[in-house]
C-alpha positions in Angstrom: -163.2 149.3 -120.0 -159.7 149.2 -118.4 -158.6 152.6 -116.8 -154.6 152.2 -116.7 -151.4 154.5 -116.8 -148.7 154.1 -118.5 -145.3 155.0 -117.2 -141.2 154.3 -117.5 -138.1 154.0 -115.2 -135.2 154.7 -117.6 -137.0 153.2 -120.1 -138.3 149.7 -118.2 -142.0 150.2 -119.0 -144.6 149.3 -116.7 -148.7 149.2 -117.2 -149.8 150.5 -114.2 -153.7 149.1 -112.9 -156.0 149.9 -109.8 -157.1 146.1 -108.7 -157.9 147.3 -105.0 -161.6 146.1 -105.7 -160.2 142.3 -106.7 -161.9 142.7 -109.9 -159.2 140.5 -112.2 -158.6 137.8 -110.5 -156.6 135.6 -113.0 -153.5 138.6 -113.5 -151.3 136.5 -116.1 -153.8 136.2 -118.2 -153.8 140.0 -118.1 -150.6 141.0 -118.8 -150.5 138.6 -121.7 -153.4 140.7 -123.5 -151.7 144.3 -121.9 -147.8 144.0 -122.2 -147.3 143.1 -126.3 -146.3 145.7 -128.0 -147.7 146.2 -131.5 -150.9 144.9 -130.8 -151.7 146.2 -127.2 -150.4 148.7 -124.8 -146.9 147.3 -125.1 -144.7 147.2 -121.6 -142.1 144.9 -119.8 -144.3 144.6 -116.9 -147.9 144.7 -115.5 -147.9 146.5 -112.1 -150.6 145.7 -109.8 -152.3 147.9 -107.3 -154.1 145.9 -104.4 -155.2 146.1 -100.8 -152.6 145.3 -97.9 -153.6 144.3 -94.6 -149.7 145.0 -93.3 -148.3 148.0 -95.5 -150.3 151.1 -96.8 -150.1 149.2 -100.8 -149.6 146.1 -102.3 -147.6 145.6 -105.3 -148.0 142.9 -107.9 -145.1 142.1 -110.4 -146.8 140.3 -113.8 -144.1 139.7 -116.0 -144.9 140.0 -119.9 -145.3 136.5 -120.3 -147.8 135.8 -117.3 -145.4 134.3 -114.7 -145.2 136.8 -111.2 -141.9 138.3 -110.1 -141.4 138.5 -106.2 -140.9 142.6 -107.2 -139.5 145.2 -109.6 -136.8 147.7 -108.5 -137.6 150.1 -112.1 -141.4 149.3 -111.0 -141.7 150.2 -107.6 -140.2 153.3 -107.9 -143.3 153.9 -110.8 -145.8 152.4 -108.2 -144.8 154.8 -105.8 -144.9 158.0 -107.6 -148.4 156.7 -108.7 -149.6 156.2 -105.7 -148.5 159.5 -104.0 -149.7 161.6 -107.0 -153.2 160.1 -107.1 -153.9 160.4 -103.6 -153.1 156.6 -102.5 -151.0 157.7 -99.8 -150.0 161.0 -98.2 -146.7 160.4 -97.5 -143.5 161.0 -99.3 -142.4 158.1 -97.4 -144.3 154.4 -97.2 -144.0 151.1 -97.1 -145.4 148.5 -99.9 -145.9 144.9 -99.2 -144.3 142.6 -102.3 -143.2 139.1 -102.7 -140.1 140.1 -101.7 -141.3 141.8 -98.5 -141.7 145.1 -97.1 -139.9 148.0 -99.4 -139.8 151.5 -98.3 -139.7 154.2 -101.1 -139.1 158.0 -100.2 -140.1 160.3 -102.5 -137.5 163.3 -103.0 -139.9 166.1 -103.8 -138.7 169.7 -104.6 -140.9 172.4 -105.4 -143.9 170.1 -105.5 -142.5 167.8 -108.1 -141.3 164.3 -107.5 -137.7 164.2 -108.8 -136.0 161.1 -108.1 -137.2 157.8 -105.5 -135.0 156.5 -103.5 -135.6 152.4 -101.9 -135.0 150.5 -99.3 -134.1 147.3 -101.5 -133.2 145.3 -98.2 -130.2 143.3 -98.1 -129.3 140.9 -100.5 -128.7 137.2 -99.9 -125.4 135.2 -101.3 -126.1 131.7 -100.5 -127.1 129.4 -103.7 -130.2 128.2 -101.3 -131.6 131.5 -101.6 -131.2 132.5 -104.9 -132.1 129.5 -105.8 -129.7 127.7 -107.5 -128.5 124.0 -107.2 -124.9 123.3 -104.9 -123.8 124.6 -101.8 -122.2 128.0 -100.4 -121.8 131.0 -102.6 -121.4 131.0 -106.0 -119.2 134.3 -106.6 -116.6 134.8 -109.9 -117.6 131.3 -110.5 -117.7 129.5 -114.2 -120.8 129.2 -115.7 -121.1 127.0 -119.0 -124.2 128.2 -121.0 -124.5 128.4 -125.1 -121.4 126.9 -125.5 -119.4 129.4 -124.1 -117.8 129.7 -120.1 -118.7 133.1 -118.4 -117.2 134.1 -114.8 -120.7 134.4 -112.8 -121.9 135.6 -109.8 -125.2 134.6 -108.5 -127.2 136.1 -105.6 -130.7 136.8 -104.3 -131.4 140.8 -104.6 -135.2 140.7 -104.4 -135.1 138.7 -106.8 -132.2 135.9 -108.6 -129.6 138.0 -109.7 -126.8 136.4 -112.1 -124.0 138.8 -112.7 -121.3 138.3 -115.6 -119.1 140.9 -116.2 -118.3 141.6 -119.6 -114.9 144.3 -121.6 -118.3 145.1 -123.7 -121.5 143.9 -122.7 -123.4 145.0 -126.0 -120.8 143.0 -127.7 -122.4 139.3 -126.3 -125.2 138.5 -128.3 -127.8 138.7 -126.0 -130.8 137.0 -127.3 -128.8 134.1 -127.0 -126.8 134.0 -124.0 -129.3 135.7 -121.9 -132.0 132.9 -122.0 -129.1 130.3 -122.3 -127.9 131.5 -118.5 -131.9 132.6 -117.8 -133.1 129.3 -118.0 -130.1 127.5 -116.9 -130.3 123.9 -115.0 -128.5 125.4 -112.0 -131.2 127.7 -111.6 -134.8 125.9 -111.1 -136.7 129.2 -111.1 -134.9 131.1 -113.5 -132.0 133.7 -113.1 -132.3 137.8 -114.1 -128.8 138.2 -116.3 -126.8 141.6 -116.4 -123.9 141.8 -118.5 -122.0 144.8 -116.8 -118.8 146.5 -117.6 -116.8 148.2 -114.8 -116.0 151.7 -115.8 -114.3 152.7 -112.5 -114.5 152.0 -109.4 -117.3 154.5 -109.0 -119.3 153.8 -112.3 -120.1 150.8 -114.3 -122.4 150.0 -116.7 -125.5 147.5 -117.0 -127.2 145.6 -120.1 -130.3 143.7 -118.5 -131.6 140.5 -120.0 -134.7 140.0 -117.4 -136.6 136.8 -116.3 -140.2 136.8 -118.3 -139.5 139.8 -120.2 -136.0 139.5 -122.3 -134.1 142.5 -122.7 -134.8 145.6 -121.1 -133.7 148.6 -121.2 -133.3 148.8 -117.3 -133.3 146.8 -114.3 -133.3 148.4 -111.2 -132.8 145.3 -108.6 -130.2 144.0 -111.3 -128.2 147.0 -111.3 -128.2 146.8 -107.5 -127.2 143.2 -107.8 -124.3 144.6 -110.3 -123.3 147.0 -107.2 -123.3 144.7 -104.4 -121.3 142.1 -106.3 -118.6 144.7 -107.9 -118.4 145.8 -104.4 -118.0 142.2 -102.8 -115.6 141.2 -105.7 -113.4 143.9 -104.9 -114.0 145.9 -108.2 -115.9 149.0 -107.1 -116.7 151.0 -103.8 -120.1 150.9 -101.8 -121.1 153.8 -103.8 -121.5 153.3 -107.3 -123.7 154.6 -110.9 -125.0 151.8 -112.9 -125.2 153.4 -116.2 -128.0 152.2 -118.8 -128.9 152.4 -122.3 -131.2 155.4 -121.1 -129.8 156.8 -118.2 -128.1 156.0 -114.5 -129.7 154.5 -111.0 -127.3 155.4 -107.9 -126.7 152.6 -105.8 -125.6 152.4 -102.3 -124.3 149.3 -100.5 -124.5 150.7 -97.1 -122.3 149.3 -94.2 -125.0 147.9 -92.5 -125.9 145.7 -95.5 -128.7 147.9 -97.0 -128.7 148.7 -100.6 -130.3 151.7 -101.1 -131.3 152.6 -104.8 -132.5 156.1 -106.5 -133.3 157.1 -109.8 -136.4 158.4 -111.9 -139.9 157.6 -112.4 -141.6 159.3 -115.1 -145.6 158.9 -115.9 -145.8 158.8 -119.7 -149.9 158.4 -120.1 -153.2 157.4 -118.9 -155.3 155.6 -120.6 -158.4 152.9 -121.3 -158.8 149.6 -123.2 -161.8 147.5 -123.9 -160.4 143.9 -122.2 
């Protein structure tokens, strides 16, 4: 029997485990049986709780289809209200050890309840090495070809590969095609996160997600970072911006020091058990 909990970030879903004991050892295999919805739990994501020798918590990221994602923006904000609430750490401030590195969450606590997290998401990286994607330099408001149709794209590493297109109406663009098309695109030989996102003002813009391994969300918290830093390097929007989503908003700031800090909600929807 599987003790899990079950919470959301704006919608993003995550199954939330204790694997601190090693117990499952083969974690794709996992989510596959946990994450479809219908005949399972149902979630985006699979979030792993394990031992780290550098960091008070390790995070795992399990995508839906069994491949691992260096981290999750919507997630770790989850993870971290988790861990606080059950007694994991005793801090309203920590670090977690991910594939993407270190990330520091701080808990902003009024009253005794957890209202928003706000993360260190580090500093994101604009070279096509990083990302990765095939050529040299940066590939910002650059054409992208992909289901027969040519996008102006940004690409850039924001914990994870980030692909940026900005849209008059992203729920206009039919998504379950384009969004694998530029996903699984040849420039990109790891894959790509997409974000169609439409700038509002230069304070505000709005995000439609099509994630790596998962398909449309209904958030993505490193892609609406990703949105912010490249609005703000394209000269569309200021440092500080709100990345509106089908459920809600995530405040980004792109601090001058080359920081992006993100905040928004983490809400616990259940606990429960399965029979695996």
């Amino acid at each position: 029997m599987l003790n899990f909990n079950k919470s959301q970030g704006l919608g993003n879903d995550f199954i939330i485990i204790d694997n601190r004991d090693g117990y499952f050892s083969d974690l794709g295999a996992l989510a596959q049986k946990l994450c479809p919805r219908a005949i399972s739990v149902g979630a985006d994501t699979l979030l792993v709780i394990e031992n780290s020798e550098t960091c008070a918590l390790k995070m795992r990221t399990i995508n839906a289809d069994g491949s691992e994602a260096q981290m999750c923006g919507n997630g770790i904000r989850c993870f971290a209200k988790y861990a606080y609430e059950r007694g994991l750490v005793s801090t309203d401030k920590f670090s977690i050890e991910t594939k993407a590195g270190i990330i520091t969450p701080k808990l902003n606590i009024s009253n005794g309840l957890i209202e928003s997290v706000t993360i260190d998401m580090g500093a994101p990286l604009f070279e096509r090495s990083a990302v990765p994607m095939k050529g040299d330099g940066r590939f910002i408001d650059g054409e992208l070809v992909a289901d027969g149709k040519s996008y102006v794209a940004s690409s850039i590493f924001m914990s994870i590969p980030h692909t940026i297109v900005f849209a008059d109406d992203p729920y206009a663009i039919d998504i379950a095609s384009v969004g694998p098309a530029i996903e699984r695109h040849k420039l990109y030989p790891e894959g790509t996160n997409v974000n169609f996102v439409k700038i509002i003002d230069r304070n505000t813009m709005q995000s439609r997600p099509w994630e790596r391994g998962c398909g449309a969300t209904l958030a993505c918290g490193t892609g609406a970072c990703a949105a912010a830093v490249v609005g703000f390097v394209t000269g569309r929007t200021e440092r500080n911006v709100e990345v509106k989503m089908a459920l809600g908003s995530l405040f980004i700031d792109y601090r001058t020091d080359g920081r992006v800090y993100m905040t928004g909600p983490a809400v616990s929807v259940y606990d429960g058990k399965i029979d695996i």
